[in-house]
C-alpha positions as CSV (number, residue, x, y, z in Angstrom):
1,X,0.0,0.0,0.0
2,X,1.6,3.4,-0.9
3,X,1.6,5.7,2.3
4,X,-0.2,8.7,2.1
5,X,1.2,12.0,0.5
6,X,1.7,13.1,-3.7
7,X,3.0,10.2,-4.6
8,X,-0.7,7.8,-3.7
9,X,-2.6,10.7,-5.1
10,X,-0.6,11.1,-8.6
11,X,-0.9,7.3,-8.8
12,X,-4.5,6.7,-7.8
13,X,-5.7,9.8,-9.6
14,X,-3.8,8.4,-13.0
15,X,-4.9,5.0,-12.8
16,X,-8.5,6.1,-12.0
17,X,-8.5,8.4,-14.9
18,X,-7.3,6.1,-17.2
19,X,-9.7,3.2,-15.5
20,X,-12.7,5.2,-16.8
21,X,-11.8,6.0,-20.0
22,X,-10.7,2.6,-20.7
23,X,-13.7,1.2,-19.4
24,X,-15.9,3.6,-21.5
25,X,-13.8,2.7,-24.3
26,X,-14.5,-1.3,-24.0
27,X,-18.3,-0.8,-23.1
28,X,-18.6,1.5,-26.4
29,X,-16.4,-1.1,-28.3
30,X,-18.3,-4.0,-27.6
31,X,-21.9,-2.7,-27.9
32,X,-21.1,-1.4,-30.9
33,X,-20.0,-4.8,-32.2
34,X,-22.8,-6.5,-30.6
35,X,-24.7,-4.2,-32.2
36,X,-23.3,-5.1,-35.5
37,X,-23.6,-8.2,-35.4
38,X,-26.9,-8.3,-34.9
39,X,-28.4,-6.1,-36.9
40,X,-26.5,-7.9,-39.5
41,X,-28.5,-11.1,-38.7
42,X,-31.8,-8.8,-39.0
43,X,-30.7,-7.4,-41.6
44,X,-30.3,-10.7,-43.6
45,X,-33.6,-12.0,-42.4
46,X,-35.5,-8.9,-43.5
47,X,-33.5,-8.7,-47.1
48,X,-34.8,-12.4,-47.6
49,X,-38.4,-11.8,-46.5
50,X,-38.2,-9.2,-49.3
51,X,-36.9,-11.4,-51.7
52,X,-39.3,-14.1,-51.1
53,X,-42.4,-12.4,-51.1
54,X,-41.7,-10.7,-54.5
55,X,-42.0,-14.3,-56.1
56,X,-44.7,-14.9,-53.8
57,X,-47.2,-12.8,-55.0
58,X,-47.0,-14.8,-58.7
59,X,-46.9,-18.7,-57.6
60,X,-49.6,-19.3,-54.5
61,X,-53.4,-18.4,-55.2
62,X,-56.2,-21.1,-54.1
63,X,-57.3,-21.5,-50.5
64,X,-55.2,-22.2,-47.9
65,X,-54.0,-26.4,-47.8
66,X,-51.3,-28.3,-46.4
67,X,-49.7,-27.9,-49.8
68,X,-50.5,-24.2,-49.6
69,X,-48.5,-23.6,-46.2
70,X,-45.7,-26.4,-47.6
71,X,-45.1,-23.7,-50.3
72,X,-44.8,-20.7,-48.3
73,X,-41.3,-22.9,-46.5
74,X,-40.5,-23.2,-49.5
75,X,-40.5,-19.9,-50.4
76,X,-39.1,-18.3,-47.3
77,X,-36.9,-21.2,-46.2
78,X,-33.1,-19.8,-44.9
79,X,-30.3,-22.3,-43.9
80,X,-29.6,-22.8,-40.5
81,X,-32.9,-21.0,-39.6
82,X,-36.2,-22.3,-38.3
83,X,-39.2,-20.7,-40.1
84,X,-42.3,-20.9,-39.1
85,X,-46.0,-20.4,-40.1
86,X,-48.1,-18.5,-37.1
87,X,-51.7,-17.3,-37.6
88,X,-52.2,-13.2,-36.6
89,X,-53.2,-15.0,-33.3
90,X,-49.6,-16.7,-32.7
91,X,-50.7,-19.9,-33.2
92,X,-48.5,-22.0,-35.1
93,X,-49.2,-23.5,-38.3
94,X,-46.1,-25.6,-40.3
95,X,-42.7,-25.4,-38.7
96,X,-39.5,-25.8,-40.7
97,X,-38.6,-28.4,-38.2
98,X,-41.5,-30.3,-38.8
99,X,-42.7,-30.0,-35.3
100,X,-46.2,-29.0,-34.3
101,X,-45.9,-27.1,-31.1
102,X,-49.3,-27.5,-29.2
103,X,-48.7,-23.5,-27.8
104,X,-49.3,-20.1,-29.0
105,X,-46.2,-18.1,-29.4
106,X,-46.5,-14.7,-27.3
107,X,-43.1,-13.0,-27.7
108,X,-43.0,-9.5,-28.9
109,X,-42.1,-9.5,-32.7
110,X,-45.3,-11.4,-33.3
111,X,-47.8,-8.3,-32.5
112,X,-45.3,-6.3,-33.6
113,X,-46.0,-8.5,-37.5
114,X,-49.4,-8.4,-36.9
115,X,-49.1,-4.2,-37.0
116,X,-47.6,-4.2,-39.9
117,X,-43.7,-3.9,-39.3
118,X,-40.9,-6.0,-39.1
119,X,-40.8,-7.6,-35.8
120,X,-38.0,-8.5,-33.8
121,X,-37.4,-10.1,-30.5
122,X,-34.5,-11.5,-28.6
123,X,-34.3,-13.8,-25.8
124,X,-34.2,-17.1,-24.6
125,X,-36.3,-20.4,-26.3
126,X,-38.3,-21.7,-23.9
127,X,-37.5,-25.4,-22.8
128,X,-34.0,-25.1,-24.4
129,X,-33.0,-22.2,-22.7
130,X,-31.0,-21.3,-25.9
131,X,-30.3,-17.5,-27.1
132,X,-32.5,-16.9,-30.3
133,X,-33.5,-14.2,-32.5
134,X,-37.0,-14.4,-33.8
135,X,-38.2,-12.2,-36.8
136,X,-41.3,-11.8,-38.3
137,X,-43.6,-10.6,-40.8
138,X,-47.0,-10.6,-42.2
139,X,-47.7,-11.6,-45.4
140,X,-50.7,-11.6,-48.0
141,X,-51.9,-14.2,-50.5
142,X,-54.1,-12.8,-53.2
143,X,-55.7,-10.9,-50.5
144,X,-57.5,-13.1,-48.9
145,X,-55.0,-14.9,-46.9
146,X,-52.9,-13.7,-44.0
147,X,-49.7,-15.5,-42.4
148,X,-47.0,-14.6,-40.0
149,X,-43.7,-15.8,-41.2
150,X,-41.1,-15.8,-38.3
151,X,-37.8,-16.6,-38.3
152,X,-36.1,-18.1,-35.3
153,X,-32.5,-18.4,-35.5
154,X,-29.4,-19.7,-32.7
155,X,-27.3,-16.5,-31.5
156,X,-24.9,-19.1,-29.4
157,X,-22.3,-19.1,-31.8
158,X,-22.6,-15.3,-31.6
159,X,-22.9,-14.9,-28.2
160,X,-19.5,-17.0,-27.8
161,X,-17.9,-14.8,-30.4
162,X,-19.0,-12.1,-28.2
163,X,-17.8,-13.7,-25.1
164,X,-13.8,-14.5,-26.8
165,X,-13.6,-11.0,-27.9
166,X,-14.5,-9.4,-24.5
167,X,-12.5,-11.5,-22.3
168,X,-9.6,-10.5,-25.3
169,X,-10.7,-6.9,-24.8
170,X,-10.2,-7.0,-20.8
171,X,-7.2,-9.1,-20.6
172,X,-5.9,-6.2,-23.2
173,X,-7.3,-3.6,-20.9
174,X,-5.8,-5.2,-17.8
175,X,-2.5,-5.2,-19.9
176,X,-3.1,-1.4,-20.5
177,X,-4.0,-0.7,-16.8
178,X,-0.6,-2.6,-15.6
179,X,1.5,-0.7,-18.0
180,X,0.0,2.8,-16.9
181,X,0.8,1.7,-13.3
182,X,4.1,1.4,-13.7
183,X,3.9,4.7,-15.7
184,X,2.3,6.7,-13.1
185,X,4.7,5.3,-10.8
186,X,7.5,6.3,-12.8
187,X,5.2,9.8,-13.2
188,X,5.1,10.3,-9.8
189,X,8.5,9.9,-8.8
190,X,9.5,12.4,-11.6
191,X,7.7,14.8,-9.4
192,X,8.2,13.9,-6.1
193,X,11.9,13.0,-5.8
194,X,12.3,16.6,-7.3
195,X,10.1,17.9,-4.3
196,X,11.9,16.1,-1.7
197,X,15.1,17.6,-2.7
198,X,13.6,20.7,-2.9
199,X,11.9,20.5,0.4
200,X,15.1,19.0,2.3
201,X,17.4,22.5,0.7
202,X,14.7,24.3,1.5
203,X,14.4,23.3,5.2
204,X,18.1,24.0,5.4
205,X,17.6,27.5,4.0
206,X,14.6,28.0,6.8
207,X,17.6,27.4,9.6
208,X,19.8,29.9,7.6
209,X,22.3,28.0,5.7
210,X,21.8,29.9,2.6
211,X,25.1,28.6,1.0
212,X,23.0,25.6,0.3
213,X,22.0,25.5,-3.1
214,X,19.2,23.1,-5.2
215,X,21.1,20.8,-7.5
216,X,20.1,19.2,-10.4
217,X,18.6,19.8,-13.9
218,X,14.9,20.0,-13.6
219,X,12.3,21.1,-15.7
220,X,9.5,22.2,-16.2
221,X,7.6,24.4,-13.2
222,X,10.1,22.4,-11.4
223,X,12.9,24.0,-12.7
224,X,11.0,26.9,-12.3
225,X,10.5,26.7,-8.8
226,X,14.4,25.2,-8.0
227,X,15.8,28.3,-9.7
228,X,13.6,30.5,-7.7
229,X,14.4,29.4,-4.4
230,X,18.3,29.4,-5.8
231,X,17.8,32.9,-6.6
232,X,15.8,34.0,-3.3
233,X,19.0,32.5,-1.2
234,X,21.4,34.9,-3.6
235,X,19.1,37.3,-2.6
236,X,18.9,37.0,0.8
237,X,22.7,36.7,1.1
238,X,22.6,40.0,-0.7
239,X,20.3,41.9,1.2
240,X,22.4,40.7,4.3
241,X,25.8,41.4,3.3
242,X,23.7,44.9,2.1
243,X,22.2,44.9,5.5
244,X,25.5,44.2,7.5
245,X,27.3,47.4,5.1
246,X,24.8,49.7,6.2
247,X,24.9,48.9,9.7
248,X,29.0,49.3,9.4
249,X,28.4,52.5,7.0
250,X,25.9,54.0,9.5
251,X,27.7,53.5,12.9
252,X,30.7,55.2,10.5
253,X,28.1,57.9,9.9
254,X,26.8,58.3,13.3
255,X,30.2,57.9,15.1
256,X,31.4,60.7,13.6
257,X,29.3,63.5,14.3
258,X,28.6,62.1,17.8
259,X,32.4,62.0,18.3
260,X,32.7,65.8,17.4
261,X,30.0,66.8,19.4
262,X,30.8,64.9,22.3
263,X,34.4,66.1,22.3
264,X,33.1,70.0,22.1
265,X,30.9,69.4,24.6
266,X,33.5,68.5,27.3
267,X,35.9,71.2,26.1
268,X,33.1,73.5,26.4
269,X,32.2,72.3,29.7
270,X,35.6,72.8,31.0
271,X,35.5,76.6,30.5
272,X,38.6,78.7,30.1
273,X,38.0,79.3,26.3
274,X,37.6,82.8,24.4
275,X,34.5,83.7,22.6
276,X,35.2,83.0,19.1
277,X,36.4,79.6,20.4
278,X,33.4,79.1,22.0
279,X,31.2,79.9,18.9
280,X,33.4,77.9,16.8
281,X,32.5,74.8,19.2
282,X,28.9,75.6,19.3
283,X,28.8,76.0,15.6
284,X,30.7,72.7,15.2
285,X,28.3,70.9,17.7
286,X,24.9,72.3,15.4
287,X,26.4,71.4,12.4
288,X,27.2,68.0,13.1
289,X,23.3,67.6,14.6
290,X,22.2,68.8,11.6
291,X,23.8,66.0,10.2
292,X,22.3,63.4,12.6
293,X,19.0,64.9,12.4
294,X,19.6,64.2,8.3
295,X,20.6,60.7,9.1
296,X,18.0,59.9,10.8
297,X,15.3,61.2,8.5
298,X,16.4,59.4,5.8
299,X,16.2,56.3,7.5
300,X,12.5,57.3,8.7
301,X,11.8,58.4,5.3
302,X,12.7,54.7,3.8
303,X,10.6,53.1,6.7
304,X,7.7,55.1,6.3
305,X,8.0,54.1,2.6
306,X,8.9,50.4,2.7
307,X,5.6,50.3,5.3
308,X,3.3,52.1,2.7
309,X,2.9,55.2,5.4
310,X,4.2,57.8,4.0
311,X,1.4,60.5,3.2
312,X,2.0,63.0,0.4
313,X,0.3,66.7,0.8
314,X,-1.2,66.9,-2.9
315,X,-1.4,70.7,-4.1
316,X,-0.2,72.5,-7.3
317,X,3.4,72.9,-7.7
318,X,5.5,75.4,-9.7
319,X,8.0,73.3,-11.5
320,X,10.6,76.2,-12.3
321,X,10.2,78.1,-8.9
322,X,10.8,74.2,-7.0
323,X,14.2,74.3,-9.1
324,X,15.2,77.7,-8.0
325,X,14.8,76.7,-4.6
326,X,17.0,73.7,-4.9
327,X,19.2,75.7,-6.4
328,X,19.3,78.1,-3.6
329,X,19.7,75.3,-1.2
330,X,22.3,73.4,-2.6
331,X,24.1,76.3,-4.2
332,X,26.5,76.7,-1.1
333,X,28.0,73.0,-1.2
334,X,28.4,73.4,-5.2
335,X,30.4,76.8,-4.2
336,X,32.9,75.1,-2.4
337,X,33.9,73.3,-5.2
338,X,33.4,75.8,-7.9
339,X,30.8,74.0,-9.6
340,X,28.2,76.2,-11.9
341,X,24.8,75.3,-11.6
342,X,22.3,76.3,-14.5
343,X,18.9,75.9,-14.8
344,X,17.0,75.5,-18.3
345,X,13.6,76.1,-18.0
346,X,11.8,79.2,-20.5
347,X,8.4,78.0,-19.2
348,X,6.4,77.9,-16.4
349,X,5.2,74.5,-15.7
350,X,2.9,73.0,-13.0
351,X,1.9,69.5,-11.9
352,X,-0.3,68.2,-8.7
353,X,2.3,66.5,-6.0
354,X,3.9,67.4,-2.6
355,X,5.9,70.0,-2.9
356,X,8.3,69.4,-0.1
357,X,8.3,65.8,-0.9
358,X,9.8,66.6,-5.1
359,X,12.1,69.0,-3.5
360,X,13.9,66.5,-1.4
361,X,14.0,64.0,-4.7
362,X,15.5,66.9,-6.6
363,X,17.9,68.0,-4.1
364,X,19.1,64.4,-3.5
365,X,19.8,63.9,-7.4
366,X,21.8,67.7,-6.9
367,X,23.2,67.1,-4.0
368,X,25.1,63.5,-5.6
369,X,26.0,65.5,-8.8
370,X,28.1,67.9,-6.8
371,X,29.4,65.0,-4.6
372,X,30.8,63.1,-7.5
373,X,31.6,66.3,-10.0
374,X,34.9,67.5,-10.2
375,X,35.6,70.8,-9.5
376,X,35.4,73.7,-11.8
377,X,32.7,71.8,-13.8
378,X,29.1,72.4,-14.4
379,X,25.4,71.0,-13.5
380,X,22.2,71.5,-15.3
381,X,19.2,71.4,-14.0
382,X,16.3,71.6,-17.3
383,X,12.5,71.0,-17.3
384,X,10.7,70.2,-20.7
385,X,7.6,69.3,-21.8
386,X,7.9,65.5,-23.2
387,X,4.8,64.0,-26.4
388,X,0.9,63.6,-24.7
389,X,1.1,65.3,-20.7
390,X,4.2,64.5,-19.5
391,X,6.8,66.4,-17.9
392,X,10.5,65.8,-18.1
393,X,13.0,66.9,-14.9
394,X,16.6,66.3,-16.3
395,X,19.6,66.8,-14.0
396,X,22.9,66.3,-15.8
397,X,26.4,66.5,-14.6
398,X,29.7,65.5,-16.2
399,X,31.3,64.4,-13.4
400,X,32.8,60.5,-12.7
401,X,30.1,58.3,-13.7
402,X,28.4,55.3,-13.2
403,X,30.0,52.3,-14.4
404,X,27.6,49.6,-16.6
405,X,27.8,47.2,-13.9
406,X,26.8,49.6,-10.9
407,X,24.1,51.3,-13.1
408,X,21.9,48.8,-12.6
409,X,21.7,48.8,-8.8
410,X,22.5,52.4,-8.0
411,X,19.3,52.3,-7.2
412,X,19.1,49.7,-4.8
413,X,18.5,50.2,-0.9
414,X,21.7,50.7,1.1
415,X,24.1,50.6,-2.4
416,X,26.6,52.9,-2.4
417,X,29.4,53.4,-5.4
418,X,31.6,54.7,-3.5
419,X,31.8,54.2,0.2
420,X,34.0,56.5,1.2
421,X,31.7,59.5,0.1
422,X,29.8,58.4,3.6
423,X,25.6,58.8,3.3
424,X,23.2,55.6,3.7
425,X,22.1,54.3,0.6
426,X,19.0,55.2,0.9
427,X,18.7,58.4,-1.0
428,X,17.6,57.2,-4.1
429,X,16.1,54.4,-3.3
430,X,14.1,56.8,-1.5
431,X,13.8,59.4,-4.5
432,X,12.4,57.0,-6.7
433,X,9.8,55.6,-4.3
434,X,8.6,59.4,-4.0
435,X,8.6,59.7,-7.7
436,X,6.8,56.6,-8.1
437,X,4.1,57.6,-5.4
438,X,3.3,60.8,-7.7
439,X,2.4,58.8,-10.6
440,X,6.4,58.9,-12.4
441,X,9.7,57.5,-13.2
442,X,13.2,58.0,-12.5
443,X,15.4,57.0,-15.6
444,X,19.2,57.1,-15.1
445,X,21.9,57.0,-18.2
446,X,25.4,57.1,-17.3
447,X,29.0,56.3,-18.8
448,X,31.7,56.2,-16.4
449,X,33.9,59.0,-16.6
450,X,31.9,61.2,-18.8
451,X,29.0,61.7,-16.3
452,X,25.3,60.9,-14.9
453,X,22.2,62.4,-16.5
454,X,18.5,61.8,-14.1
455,X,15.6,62.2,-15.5
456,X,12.6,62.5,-13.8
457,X,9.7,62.2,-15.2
458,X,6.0,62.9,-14.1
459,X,2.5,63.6,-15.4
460,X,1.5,67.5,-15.5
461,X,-1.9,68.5,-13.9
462,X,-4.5,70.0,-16.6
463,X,-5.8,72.4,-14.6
464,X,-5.0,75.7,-15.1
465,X,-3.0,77.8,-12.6
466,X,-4.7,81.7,-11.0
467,X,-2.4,84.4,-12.4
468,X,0.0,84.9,-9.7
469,X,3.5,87.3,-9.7
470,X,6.3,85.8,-11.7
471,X,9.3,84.5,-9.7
472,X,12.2,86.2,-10.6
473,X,15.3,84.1,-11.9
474,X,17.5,83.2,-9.1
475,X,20.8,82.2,-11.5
């Protein structure tokens, strides 16, 4: 008995399946030929009833006589067939046998005569027990005279025919059956050795050993499912070493601000230090919790976000005056390095988003042009109207680049290109889940030292803005 579980149910299922149809199959098969044969049988009967009353009309006229009724077997006489001579009562005239029952015959196909079609009845002969057909019909001498001819004939040897071929059909069947059992054993184990091996990596993979892998070439949604948990282990081993880079990156992050204000805070405490000492330490000590404060909204930011809680306060934004502002914001960091930034933007464009929310996208993409832009060079910040309602934001620096192999997952939660630039990761990751809430994209297109071109782009509202005062140019 197979124990409980895929394999009894892919093998009980097959076999069943393939029980019924066979079974149908053979049932169909052998009515049909039953069928066959014996409507061939009536059908040769009925042909010779034809026949013979076509010469009957033109040889037997007179009253009825022994003679008479001796003519009529004559006429309608078939080999290995008894005929027989009924009145329309059933009673029985002349046999072909030359026995005189002393009964009335009171099967079916005689009434059915005596209506005026070809009858037909099949059974068993009484006394003899034997499997007959009986046929009959009525027939007409010159009007005056009425007979029912019937035709009793042995369907043994059919019935044994019959008999051979259906015990030939089910030993075939049982053949059939044995073969597809072995078959949906093999069938089974095709699918559930596969799912053991599956089940045993994957219950190593539930205690953590991710190194373990799924071997072998499987196919099908087999394969499928193999390569899938393969990749969700290279995954996972990714997100942790990701995970474990960030937690080094940001205690990096963190240390170092803390460190600085911890350190001015005890020299401060101390005392004995002039004024412009002083405000250099206390400038040193809000700087740096600027920075923390920074930290640690970014990591709220990409919380909020990952949790689907992040609300956006939908209004009408001024594309060109948004720019301006980053501009503003960001222009002190780009002086340090003596980096121009330009703005390209002739028209006034507005879309429905959160204002605050697109600025801190845009001054994220600004803010890592200037970070990875060499000095004396240039960004450019342009808006333009893309084909239907679409706006285009395009920041485009020329400074180091992203290589082909980082492009791809610049984008990535906690990726940083390069390290040593500090930050978390997270910025745009966090950009593009902003741009993504508003309905947009963020595109990228890089080539490594030739520079990093953003593009942002979003749908544009169709309502019209109120007249309002026109900013004036900030560049």
């Amino acid at each position: 008995m197979i124990k409980k579980g895929m394999r009894r149910q892919i093998v009980l299922h097959y076999i069943f399946v393939v029980f019924v149809a066979l079974l149908l199959v053979e049932v169909i098969f052998l009515l049909a030929i039953r069928t066959y044969y014996y409507d061939s049988v009536y059908s040769k009967i009925t042909t010779h009833i034809g026949t013979a009353e076509d010469f009957l009309k033109y040889e037997i006229s007179g009253e009825r006589s022994p003679n008479q009724l001796q003519k009529l077997l004559d006429f309608f006489e078939m080999d290995y067939t008894e005929l027989q001579v009924l009145t329309q009562d059933g009673n029985m005239l002349i046999s072909s046998t030359g026995f005189q029952p002393d009964r009335t015959i009171t099967t079916s196909d005689v009434p059915e005569a005596v209506g005026g079609s070809v009858g037909r009845w099949v059974g068993r002969q009484p006394g003899t027990n034997e499997s007959v057909m009986a046929v009959s019909k009525l027939v007409h001498i010159n009007g005056r005279e009425t007979y029912v001819i019937r035709y009793v004939t042995s369907m043994e040897r059919i019935d044994s025919d019959l008999l051979n071929l259906t015990l030939v059909s089910i030993g075939i069947g049982s053949a059939v059956m044995a073969i597809v059992v072995l078959f949906s054993f093999g069938l089974a184990n095709s699918i559930v050795k596969p799912l053991k091996n599956i089940t045993a990596v994957s219950a190593q993979m539930a205690k953590g050993k991710f190194t373990t892998r799924i071997k072998g070439d499987y196919r099908y949604e087999i394969g499928d499912l193999a390569s899938t948990l393969n990749y969700m282990a290279d995954e996972i081993i990714r997100s942790n070493q990701i995970k474990d880079d960030f937690i080094s990156s940001i205690s990096h992050e963190l240390r170092t601000p803390l460190t600085s204000i911890k350190g001015w805070s005890e020299t401060l405490v101390s005392g004995g230090y002039d004024p412009e000492e002083t405000k250099l330490g206390m400038g040193i000590i809000s700087k740096e919790s600027d920075r923390l404060i920074g930290l640690v909204e970014e990591i709220l930011d990409f919380s909020k976000l990952q949790q689907n809680e992040m609300k956006l306060s939908m209004g009408r934004v001024d594309i060109k005056v948004l720019l301006q502002e980053t501009i503003l914001n960001i222009w002190a960091k780009a002086e340090k390095k003596r980096i121009h930034l330009l703005l390209e933007c002739e028209e006034t464009f507005f879309i429905k988003g959160d204002a605050n929310r697109l600025k801190q996208v845009f001054l994220n993409l600004v803010d890592n042009a200037v970070k990875f832009s060499p000095e004396d060079s240039s960004i450019v910040l342009s808006a333009q109207r893309l084909t239907g309602s679409e706006l285009a934001v395009i920041v485009r620096d020329s400074g180091i680049g992203i290589s082909e192999a980082h492009l791809g997952r610049v984008r990535d939660r906690f990726f940083q290109v390069d390290a040593l630039n500090g930050g978390t990761g997270l910025g745009l990751a966090i950009s593009q889940q902003i741009v993504e809430l508003h309905g947009g994209k963020l595109e990228m297109d890089s080539e490594l030292g030739k520079g990093t071109q953003v593009t942002v782009i979003l749908p544009m509202t169709e309502e019209l803005p109120p007249e309002a005062p026109q900013a004036e140019n900030l560049l």
